[in-house]
C-alpha positions as a LaTeX table, in Angstrom:
\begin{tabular}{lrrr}
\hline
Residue & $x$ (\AA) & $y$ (\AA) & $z$ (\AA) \\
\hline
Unk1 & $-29.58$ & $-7.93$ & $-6.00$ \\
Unk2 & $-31.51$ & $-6.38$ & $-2.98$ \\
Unk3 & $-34.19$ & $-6.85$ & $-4.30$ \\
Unk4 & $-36.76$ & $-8.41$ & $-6.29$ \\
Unk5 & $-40.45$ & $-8.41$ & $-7.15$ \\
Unk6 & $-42.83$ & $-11.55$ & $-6.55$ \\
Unk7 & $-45.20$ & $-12.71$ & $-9.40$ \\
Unk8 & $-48.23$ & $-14.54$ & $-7.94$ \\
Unk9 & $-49.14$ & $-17.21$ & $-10.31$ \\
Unk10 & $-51.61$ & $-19.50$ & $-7.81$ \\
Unk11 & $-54.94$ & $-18.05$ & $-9.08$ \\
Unk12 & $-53.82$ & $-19.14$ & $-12.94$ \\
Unk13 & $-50.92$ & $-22.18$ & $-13.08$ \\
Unk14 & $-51.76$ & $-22.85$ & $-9.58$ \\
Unk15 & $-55.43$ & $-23.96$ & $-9.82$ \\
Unk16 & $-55.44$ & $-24.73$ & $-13.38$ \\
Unk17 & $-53.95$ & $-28.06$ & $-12.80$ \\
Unk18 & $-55.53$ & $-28.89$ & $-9.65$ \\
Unk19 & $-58.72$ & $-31.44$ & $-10.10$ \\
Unk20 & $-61.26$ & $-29.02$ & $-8.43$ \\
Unk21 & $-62.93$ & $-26.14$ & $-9.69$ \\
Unk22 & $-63.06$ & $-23.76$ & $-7.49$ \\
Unk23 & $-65.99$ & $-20.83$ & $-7.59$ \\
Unk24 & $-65.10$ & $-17.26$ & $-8.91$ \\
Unk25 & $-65.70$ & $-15.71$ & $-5.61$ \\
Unk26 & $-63.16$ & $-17.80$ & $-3.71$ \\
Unk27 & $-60.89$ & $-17.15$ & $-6.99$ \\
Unk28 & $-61.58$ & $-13.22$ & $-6.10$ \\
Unk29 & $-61.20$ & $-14.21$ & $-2.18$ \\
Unk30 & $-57.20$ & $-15.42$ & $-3.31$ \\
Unk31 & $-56.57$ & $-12.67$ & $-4.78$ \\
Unk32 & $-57.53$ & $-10.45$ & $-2.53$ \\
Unk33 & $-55.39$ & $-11.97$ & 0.34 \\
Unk34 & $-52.84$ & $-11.99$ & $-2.14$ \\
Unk35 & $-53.04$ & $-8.19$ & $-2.87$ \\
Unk36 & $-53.44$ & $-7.73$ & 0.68 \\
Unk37 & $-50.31$ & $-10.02$ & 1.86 \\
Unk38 & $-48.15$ & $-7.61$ & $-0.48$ \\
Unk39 & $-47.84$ & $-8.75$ & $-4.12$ \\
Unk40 & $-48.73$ & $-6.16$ & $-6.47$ \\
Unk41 & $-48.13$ & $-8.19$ & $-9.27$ \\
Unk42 & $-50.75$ & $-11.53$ & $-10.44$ \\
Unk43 & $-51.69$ & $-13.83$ & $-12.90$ \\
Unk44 & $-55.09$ & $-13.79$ & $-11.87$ \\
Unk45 & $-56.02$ & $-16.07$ & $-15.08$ \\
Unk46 & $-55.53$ & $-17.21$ & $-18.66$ \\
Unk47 & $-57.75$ & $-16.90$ & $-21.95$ \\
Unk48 & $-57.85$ & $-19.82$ & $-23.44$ \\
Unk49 & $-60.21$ & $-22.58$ & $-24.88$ \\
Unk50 & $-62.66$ & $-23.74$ & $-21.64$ \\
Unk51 & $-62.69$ & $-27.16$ & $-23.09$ \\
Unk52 & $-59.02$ & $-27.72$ & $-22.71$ \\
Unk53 & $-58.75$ & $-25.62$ & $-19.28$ \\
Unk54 & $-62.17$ & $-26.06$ & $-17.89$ \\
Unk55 & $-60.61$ & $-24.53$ & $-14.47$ \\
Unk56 & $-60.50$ & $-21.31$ & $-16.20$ \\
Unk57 & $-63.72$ & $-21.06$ & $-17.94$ \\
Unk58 & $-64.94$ & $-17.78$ & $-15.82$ \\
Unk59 & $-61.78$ & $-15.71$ & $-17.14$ \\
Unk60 & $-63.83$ & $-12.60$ & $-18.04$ \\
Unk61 & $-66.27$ & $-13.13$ & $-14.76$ \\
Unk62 & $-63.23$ & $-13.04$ & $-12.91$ \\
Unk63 & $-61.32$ & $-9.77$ & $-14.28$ \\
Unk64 & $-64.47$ & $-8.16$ & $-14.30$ \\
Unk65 & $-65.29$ & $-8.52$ & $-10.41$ \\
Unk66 & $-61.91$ & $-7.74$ & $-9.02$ \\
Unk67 & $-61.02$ & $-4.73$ & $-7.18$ \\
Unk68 & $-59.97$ & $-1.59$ & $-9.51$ \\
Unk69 & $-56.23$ & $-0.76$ & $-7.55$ \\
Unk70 & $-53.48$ & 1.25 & $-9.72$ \\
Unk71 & $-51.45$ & $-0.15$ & $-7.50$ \\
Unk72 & $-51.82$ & $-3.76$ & $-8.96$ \\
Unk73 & $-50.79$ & $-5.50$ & $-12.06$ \\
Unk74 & $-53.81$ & $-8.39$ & $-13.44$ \\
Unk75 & $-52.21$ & $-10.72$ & $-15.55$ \\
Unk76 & $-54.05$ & $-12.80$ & $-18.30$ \\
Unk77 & $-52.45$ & $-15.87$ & $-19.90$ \\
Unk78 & $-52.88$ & $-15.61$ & $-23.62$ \\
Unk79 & $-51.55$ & $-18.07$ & $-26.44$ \\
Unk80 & $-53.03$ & $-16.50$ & $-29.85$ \\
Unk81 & $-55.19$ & $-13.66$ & $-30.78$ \\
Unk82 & $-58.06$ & $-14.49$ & $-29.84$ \\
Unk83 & $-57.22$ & $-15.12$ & $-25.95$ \\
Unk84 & $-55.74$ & $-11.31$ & $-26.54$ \\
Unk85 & $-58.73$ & $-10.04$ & $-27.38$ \\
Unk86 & $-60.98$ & $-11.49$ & $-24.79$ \\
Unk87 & $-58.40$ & $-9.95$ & $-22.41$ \\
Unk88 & $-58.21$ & $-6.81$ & $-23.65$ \\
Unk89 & $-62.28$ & $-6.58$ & $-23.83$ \\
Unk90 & $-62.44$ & $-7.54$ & $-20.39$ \\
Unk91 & $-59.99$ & $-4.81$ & $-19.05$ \\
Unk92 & $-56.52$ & $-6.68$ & $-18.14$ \\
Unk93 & $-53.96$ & $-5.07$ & $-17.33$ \\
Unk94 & $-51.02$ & $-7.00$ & $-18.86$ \\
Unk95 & $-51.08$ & $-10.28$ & $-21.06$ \\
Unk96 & $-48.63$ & $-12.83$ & $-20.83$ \\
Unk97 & $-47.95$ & $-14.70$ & $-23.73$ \\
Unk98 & $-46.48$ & $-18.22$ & $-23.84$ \\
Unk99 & $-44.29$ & $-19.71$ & $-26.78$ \\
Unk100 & $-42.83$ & $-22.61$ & $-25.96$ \\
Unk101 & $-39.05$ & $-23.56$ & $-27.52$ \\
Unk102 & $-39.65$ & $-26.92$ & $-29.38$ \\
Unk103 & $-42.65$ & $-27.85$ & $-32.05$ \\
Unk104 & $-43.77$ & $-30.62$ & $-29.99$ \\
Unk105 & $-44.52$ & $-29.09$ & $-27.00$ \\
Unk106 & $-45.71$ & $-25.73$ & $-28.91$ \\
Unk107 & $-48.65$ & $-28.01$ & $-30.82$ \\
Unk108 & $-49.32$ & $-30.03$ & $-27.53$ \\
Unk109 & $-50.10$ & $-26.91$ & $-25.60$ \\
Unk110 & $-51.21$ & $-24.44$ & $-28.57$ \\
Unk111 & $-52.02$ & $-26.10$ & $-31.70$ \\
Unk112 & $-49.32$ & $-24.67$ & $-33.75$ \\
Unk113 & $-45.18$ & $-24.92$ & $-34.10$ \\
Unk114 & $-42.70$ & $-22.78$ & $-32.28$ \\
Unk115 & $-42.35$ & $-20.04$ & $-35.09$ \\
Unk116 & $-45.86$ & $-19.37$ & $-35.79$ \\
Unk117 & $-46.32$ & $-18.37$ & $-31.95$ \\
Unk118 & $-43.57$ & $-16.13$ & $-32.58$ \\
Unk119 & $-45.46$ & $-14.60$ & $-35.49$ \\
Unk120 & $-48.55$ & $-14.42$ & $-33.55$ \\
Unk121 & $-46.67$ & $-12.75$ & $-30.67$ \\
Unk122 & $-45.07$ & $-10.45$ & $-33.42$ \\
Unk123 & $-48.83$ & $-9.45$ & $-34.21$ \\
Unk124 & $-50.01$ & $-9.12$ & $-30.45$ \\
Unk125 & $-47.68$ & $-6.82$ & $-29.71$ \\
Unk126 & $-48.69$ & $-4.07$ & $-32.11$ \\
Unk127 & $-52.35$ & $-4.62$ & $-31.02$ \\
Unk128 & $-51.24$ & $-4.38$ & $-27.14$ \\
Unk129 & $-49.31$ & $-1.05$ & $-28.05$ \\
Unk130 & $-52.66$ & 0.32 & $-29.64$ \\
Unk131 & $-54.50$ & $-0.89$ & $-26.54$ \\
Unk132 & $-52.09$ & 0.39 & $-23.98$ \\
Unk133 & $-51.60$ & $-3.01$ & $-22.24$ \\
Unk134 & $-48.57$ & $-4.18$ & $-20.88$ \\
Unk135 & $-46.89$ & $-7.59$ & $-22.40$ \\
Unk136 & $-44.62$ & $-10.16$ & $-21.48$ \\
Unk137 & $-43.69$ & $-13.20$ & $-22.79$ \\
Unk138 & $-42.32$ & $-15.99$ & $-21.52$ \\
Unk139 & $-40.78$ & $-18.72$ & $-23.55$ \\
Unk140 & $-41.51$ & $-22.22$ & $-22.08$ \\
Unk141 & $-39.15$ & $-25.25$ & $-21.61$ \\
Unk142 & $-36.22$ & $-22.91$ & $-21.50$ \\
Unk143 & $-33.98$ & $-25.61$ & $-20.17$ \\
Unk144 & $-35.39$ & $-28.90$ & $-21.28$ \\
Unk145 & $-38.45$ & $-30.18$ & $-23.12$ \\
Unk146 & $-40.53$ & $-33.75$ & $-22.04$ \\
Unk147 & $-40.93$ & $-34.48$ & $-25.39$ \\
Unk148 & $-37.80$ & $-33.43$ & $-27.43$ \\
Unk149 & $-34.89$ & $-33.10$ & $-24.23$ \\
Unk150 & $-32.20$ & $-30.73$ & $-24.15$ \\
Unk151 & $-32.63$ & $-27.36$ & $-26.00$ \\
Unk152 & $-29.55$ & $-25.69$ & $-26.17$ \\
Unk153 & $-29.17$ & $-22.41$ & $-24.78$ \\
Unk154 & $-28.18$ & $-20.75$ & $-27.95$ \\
Unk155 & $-31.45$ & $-21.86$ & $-29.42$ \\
Unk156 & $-33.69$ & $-19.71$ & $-26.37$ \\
Unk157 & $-31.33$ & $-17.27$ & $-27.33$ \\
Unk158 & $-32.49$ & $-16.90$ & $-30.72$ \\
Unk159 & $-35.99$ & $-17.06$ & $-30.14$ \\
Unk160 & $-35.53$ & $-14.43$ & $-27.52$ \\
Unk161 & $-34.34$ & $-12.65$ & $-30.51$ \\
Unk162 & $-37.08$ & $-12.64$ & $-32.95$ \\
Unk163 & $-39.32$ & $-11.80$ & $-29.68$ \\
Unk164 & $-37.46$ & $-8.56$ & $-28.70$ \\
Unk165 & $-38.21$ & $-7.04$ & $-31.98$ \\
Unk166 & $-41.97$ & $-7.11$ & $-30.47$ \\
Unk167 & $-40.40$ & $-4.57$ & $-27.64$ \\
Unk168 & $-42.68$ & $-6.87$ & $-24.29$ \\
Unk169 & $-42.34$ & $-5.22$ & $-21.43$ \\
Unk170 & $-40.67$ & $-8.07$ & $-19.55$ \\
Unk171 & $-39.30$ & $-11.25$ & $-21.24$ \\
Unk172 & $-39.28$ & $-14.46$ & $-19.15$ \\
Unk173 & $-37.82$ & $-18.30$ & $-19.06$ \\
Unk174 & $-39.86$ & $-20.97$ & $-17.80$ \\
Unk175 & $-38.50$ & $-24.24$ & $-16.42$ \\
Unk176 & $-41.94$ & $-25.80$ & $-17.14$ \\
Unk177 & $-41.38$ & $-29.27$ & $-16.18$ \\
Unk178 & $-38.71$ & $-28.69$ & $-13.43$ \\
Unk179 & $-35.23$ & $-30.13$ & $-15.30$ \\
Unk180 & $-33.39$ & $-27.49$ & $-15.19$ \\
Unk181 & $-30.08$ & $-26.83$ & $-12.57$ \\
Unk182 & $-28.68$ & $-23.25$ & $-11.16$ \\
Unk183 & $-25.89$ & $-23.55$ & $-13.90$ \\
Unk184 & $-28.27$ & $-24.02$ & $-16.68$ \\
Unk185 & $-30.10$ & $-20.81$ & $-15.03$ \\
Unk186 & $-27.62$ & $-18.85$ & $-14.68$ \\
Unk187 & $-26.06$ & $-19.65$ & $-18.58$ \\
Unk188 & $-29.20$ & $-18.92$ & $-20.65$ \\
Unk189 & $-30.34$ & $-15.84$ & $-18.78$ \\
Unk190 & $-26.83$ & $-14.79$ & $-18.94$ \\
Unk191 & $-27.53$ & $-14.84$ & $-23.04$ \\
Unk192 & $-30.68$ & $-13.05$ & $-22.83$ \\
Unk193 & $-29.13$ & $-10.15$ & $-20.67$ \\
Unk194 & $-26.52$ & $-9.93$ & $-23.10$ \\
Unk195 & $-29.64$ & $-9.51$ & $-26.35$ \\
Unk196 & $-31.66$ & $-7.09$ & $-23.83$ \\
Unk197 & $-29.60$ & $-5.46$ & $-20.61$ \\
Unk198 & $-32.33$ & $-3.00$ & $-20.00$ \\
Unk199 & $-35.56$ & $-4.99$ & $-20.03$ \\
Unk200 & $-36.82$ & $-6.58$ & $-16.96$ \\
Unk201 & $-36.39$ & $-10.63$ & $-17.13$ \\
Unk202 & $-38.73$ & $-12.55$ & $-15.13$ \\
Unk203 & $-38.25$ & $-16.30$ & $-14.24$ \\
Unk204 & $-41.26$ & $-19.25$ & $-14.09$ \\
Unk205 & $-39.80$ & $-22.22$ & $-11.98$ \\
Unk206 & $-41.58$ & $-25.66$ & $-11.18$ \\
Unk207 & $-40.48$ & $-27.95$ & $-7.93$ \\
Unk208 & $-40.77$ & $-31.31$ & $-10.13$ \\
Unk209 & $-37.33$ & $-32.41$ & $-8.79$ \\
Unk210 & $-37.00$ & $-30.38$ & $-5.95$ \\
Unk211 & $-34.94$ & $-27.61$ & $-7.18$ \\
Unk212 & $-36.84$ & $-25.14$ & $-7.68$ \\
Unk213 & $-35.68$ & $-22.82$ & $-5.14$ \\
Unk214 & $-32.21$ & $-23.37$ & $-6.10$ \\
Unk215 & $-32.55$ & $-22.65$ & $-9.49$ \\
Unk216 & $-34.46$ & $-18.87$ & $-7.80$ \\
Unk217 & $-31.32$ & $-18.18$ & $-6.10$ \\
Unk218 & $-29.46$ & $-18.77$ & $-9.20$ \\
Unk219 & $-31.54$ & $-16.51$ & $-11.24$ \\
Unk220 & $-31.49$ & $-13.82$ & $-9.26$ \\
Unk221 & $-27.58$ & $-13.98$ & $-9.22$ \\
Unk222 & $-28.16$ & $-13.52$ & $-12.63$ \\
Unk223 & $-29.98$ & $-10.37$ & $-12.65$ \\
Unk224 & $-33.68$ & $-11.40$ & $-12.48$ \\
Unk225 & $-35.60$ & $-9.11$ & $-11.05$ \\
Unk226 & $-39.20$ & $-10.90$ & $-11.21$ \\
Unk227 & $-39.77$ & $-14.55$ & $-9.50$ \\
Unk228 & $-43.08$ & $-16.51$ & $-10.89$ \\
Unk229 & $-44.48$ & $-18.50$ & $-7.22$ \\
Unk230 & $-47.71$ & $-20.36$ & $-6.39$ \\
Unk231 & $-48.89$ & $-19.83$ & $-2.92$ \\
Unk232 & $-48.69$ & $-23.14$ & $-1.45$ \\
Unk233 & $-46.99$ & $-24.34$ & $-4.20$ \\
Unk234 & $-49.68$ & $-25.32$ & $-6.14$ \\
Unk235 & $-49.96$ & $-26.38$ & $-10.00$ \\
Unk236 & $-48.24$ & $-28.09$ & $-12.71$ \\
Unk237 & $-49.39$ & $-28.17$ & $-16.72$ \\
Unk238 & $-51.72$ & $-30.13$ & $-17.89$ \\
Unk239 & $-50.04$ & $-30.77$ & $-21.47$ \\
Unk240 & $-46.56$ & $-31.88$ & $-19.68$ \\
Unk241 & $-46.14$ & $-35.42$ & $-18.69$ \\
Unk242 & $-45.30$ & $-35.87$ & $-14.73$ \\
Unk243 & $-45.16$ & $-32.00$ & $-14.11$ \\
Unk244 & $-45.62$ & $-30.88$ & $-10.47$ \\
Unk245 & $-45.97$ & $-27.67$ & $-9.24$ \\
Unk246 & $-44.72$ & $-23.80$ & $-9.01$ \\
Unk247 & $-42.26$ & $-23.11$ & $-6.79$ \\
Unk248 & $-44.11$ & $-22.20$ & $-3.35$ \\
Unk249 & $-44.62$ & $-18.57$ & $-2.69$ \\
Unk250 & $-44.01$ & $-18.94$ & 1.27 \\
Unk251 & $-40.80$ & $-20.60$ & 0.73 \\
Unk252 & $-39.53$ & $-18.59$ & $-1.70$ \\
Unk253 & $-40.25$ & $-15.65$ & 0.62 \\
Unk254 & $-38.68$ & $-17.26$ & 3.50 \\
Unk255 & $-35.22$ & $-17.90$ & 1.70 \\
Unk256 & $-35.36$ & $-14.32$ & 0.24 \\
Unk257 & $-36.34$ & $-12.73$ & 4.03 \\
Unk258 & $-33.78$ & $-14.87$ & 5.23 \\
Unk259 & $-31.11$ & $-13.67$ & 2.70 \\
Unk260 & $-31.83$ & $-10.02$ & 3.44 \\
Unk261 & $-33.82$ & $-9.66$ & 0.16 \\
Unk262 & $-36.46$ & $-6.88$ & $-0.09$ \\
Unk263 & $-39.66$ & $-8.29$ & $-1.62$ \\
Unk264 & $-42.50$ & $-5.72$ & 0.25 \\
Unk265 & $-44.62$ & $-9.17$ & 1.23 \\
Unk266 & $-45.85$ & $-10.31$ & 4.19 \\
Unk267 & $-44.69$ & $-13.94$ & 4.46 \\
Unk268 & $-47.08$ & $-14.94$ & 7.88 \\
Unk269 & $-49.99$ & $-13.69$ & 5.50 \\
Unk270 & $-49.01$ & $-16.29$ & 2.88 \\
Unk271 & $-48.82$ & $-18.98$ & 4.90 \\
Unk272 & $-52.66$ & $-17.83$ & 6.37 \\
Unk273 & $-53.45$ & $-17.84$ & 2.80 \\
Unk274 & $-52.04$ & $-21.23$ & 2.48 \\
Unk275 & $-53.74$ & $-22.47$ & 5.12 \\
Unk276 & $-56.82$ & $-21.10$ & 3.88 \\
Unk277 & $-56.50$ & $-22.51$ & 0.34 \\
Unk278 & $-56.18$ & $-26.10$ & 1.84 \\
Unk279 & $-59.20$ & $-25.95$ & 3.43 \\
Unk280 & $-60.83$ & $-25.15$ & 0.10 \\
Unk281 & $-59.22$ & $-27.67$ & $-1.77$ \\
Unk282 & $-59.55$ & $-29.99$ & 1.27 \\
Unk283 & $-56.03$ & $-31.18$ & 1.10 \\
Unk284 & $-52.58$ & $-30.28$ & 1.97 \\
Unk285 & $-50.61$ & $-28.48$ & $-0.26$ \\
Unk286 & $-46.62$ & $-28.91$ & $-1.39$ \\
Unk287 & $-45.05$ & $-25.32$ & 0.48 \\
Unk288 & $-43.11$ & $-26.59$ & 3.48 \\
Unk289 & $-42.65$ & $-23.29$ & 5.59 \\
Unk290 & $-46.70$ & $-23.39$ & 6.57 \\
Unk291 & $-45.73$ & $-26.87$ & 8.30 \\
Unk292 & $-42.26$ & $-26.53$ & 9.75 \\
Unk293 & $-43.11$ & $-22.63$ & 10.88 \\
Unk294 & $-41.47$ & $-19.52$ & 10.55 \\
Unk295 & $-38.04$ & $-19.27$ & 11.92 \\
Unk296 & $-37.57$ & $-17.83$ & 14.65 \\
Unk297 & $-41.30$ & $-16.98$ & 14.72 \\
Unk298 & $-42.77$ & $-20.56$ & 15.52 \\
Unk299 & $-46.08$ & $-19.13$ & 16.83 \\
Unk300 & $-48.97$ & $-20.81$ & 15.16 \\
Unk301 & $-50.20$ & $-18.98$ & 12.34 \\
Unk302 & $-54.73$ & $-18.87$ & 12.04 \\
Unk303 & $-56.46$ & $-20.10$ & 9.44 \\
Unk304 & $-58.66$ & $-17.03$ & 9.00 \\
\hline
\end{tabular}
């Protein structure tokens, strides 16, 4: 594949498990460098209870104040109805639904088993169609669950089943607690193009044992045409047990500019954003190309 399309997930599973709560505007400010740096495509937030995310308590704020651009794809988290509806009354653009693959997980993170988020998808969908918003839906601990351990490929396969009959626009994996190796990648996508050759498949790594970027490479050998990053590879999930962040979106960009694989983003303004976001965290952050440089560019990169 020549080339692929970056999904910025910073603004949502990027500050939603990191211990500050950052104002709306400098929420707006990120994704506004983002836009500008190239992505098109951003999961700017998620609709779900404030109690249990308090980091994304100004959801509807949010939407609401960023810049109207056909050219750019909003992207609000949603887990049940309700979060669909507070999207959809605030004017996003897509909703991404999560159902994760085992019960455990599924009532940790939404309060109800693995089939009834399949129902509640099944529901969604018809209400998106009426709407005129674009869905996906990614199904969560794809390759390996904290709580229950492996999940056989065959199973993801038949819960990508009972989702296609929704018709999302894009159907995704997540690797939500960072278990999962290239050959695991590249076996259950390889099941879900076989269920769905024609729809888009997008792929939502974490770094939590360093092989995050690996596991990209293998995915996009495997036809996946959409790649989930955090700018500075920032986040985790609150509801799973040790889970570190999203894969970073500079370094992801430098191993696909260094591979010769289009992505239309400008990797020098990522790692200014980067450098930018650590100041407002006032920390450093996981992404490794802002520190080592850009090869063979080594010129220092400003902050502003």
């Amino acid at each position: 594949m020549s080339k692929v399309s970056i999904l910025e997930v910073g603004p949502r599973d990027g500050l939603q498990s990191e211990p500050e709560i950052l104002p709306t505007e400098i929420k707006k400010e990120f994704i506004t460098r983002t836009i500008n740096a190239g992505i098109k495509n951003i999961e700017v937030t998620s609709f779900v209870h404030p109690k249990k995310v308090p980091q994304m308590a100004d959801a509807e704020k949010l939407v609401e104040s960023l810049p109207d651009r056909d050219d750019v794809t909003y992207i609000g988290l949603i887990m049940n109805q309700r979060g669909f509806e507070r999207a959809r009354d605030c004017g996003i653009d897509e909703v991404g639904m999560v159902i994760v693959s085992t019960d455990t997980y599924n009532m940790k993170n939404q309060n109800v088993v693995t089939q009834q988020s399949i129902d509640n998808w099944l529901d969604i969908a018809s209400l998106a169609k009426a709407a005129g918003i674009r869905t996906s839906v990614v199904i969560a601990c794809s390759f390996g669950c904290p709580y229950e351990g492996e999940v056989d490929p065959e199973h993801i396969a038949s819960i990508a089943e009972q989702i296609l009959k929704g018709e999302p626009d894009v159907l995704g994996l997540a690797d939500s607690v960072g278990v999962a190796v290239p050959n695991q990648i590249k076996t259950t996508f390889s099941l879900i193009k076989d269920l769905a050759p024609a729809i888009p498949l997008r792929t939502h790594l974490h770094n939590t044992r360093n092989i995050g970027l690996a596991n990209a490479a293998a995915a996009i050998e495997a036809g996946v045409s959409i790649i989930d990053a955090s700018t500075g590879g920032i986040g985790g999930c609150p509801f799973a047990p040790k889970a570190t962040g999203n894969i970073p979106t500079d370094d992801l960009l430098y191993m696909l500019d260094r591979s010769g694989i289009e992505t239309g983003v400008n990797l020098k303004e990522i790692v200014k954003t980067t450098n930018w976001l650590e100041h407002q965290l006032g920390r450093s952050v996981p992404a490794m190309v802002p520190k080592a440089g850009i090869f063979p560019d080594n010129a220092e990169i400003n902050t502003q």
